[in-house]
C-alpha atoms as one frame of an Amber mdcrd trajectory, in Angstrom:
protein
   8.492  -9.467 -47.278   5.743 -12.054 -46.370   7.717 -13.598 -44.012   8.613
 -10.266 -42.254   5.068  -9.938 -42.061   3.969 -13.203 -41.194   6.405 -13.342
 -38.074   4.831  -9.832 -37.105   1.223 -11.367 -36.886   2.870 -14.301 -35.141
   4.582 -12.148 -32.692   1.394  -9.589 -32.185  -0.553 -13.279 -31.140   1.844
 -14.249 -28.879   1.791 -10.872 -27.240  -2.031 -10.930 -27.330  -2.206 -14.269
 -25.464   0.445 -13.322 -22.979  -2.084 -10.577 -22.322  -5.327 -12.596 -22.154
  -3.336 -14.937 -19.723  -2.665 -11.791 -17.711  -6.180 -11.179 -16.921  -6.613
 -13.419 -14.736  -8.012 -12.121 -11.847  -5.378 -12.339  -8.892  -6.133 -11.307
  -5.407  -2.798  -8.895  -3.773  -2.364  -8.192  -0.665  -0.485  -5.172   1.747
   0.305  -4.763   5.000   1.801  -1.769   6.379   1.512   0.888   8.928  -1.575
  -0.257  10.724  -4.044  -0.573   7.200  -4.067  -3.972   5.540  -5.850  -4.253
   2.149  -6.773  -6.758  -0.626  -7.456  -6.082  -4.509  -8.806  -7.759  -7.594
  -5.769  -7.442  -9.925  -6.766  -8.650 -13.369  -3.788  -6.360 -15.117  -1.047
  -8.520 -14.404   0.865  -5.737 -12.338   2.999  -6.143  -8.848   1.868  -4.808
  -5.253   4.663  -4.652  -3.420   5.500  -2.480   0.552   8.085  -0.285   0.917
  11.006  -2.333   3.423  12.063   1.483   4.601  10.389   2.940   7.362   8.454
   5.445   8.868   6.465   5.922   7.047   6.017   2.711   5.378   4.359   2.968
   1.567   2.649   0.265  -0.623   3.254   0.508  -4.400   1.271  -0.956  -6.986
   2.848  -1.112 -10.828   1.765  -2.372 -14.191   3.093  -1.976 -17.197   1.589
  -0.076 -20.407  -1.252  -2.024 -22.607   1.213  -3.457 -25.632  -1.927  -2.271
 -27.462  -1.887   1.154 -26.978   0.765   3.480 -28.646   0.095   6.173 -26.215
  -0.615   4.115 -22.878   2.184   4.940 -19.965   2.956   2.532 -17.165   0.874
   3.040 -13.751   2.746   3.357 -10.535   0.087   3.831  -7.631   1.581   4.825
  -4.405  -0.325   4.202  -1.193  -0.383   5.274   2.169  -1.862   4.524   5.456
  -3.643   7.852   6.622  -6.251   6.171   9.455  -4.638   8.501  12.082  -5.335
  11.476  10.329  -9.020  11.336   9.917 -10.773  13.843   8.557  -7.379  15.601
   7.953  -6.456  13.037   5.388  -9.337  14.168   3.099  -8.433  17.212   3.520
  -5.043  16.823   2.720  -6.090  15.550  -0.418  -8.070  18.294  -1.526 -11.402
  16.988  -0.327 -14.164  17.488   1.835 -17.472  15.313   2.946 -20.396  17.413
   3.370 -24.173  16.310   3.497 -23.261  13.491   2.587 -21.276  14.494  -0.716
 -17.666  14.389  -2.013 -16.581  17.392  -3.026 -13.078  19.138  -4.206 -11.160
  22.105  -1.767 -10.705  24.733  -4.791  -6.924  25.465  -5.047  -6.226  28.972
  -4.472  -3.678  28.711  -6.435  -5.105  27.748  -9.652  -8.715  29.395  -9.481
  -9.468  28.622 -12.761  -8.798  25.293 -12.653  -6.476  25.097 -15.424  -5.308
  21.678 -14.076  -9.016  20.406 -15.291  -9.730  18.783 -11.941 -12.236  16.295
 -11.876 -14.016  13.856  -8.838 -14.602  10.518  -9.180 -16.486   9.008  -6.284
 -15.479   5.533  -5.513 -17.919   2.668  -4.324 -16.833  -1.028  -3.006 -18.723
  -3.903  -1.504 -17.112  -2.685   1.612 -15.379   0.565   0.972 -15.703   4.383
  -0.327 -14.375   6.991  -0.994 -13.380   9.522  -3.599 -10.431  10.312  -6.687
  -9.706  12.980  -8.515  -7.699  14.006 -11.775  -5.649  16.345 -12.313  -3.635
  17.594 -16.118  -0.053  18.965 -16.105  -0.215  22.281 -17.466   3.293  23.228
 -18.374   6.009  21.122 -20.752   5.110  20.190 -24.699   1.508  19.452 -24.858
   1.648  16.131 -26.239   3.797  15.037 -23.544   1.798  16.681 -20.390   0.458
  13.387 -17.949  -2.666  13.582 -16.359  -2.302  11.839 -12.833  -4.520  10.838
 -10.077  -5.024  11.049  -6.322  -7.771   9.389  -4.152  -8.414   8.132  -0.140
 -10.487   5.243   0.565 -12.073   4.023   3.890 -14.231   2.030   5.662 -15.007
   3.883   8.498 -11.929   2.472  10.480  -8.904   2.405   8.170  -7.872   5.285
   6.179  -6.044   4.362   2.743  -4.809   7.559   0.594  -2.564   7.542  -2.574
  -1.420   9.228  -5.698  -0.741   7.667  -9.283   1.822  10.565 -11.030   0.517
   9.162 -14.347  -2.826   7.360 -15.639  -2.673   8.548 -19.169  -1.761  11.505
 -21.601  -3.604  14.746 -21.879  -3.863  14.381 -25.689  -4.720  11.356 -26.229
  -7.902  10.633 -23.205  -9.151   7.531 -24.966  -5.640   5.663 -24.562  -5.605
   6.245 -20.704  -5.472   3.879 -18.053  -8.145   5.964 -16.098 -11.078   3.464
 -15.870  -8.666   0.590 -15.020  -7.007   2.094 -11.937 -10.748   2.868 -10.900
 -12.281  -0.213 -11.253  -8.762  -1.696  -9.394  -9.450   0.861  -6.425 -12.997
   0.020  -6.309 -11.649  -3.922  -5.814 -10.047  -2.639  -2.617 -11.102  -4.821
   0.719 -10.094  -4.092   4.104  -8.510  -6.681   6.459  -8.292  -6.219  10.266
  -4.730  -5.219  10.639  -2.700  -7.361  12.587  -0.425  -4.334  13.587  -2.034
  -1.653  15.944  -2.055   1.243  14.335   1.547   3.028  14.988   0.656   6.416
  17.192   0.810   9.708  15.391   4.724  11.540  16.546
């Protein structure tokens, strides 16, 4: 029995240090579409862009913390939006008044039973905004919470979704502040693609 256990605390160390070797902070980098970004990646996950075009997508993935029993793995999908503009707040379910972030109500859920909530994001060189949102159908302990956001710096447009940061029931095992601080990491480059004309 000791040595079942002793082999379990050697096992939970070498999973610890694989971790603590994984944060590292690594700089990743995308080009696609006419945006080109950098991030601060200290999770250990993959940034990788879509080979299938148009349009083109950048996804970012890392897997759950080994430490958390409720933690789900974070795909962030990302997509070039500079030709839309203003639309691609919009789009999003935002809008930038007096200078303010705020969220488009969704007629179809006035009581905002999806517990929507804004984030506004700040960078060195970027910002923008995110926002949460909770399934509200399927068994409750099972219902994802996801996230959706747009970033700028007054010349590129970058917009994505994550499907999942975390689980409804169990907020304090959620990826949530993670994904924000790695959006917040987010630098622009000058693309060296013009950005491709709306069809």
């Amino acid at each position: 029995m000791r040595r079942h256990v002793s082999i379990a605390v050697a096992l939970a160390f070498f999973a610890g240090s694989i971790n603590a070797g994984q944060a590292k902070s690594i700089m990743r980098e995308a080009e696609f579409d006419g945006c080109h970004f950098k991030m601060k990646d200290t999770y250990g996950g993959e940034l990788r862009v879509s080979r299938y075009a148009p349009p083109k997508l950048a996804f970012y993935s890392t897997q759950p913390e080994f430490r958390k029993r409720h933690s789900v793995e974070v795909v962030i999908r990302f997509r070039c939006q500079t030709t839309k503009g203003q639309e691609a707040y919009t789009n999003m379910g935002y809008s930038y008044e007096k200078n303010q972030w705020r969220l488009i109500p969704d007629p179809n859920d006035p009581q905002n039973s999806a517990n929507m909530k804004l984030y506004k994001l700040h960078g060195p060189k970027i910002e923008g905004v995110a926002s949460t949102y909770d399934q509200t159908t399927g068994e409750p302990t099972e219902r994802i919470r996801g996230l959706g956001f747009c970033l700028t710096d007054q010349k590129q447009i970058l917009c994505g979704v994550a499907q999942s940061v975390g689980l409804v029931a169990y907020p304090k095992e959620s990826s949530l502040p993670q994904v924000l601080k790695l959006l917040e990491s987010i630098e622009f480059i000058e693309p060296s693609q013009p950005t491709p004309a709306t069809p």
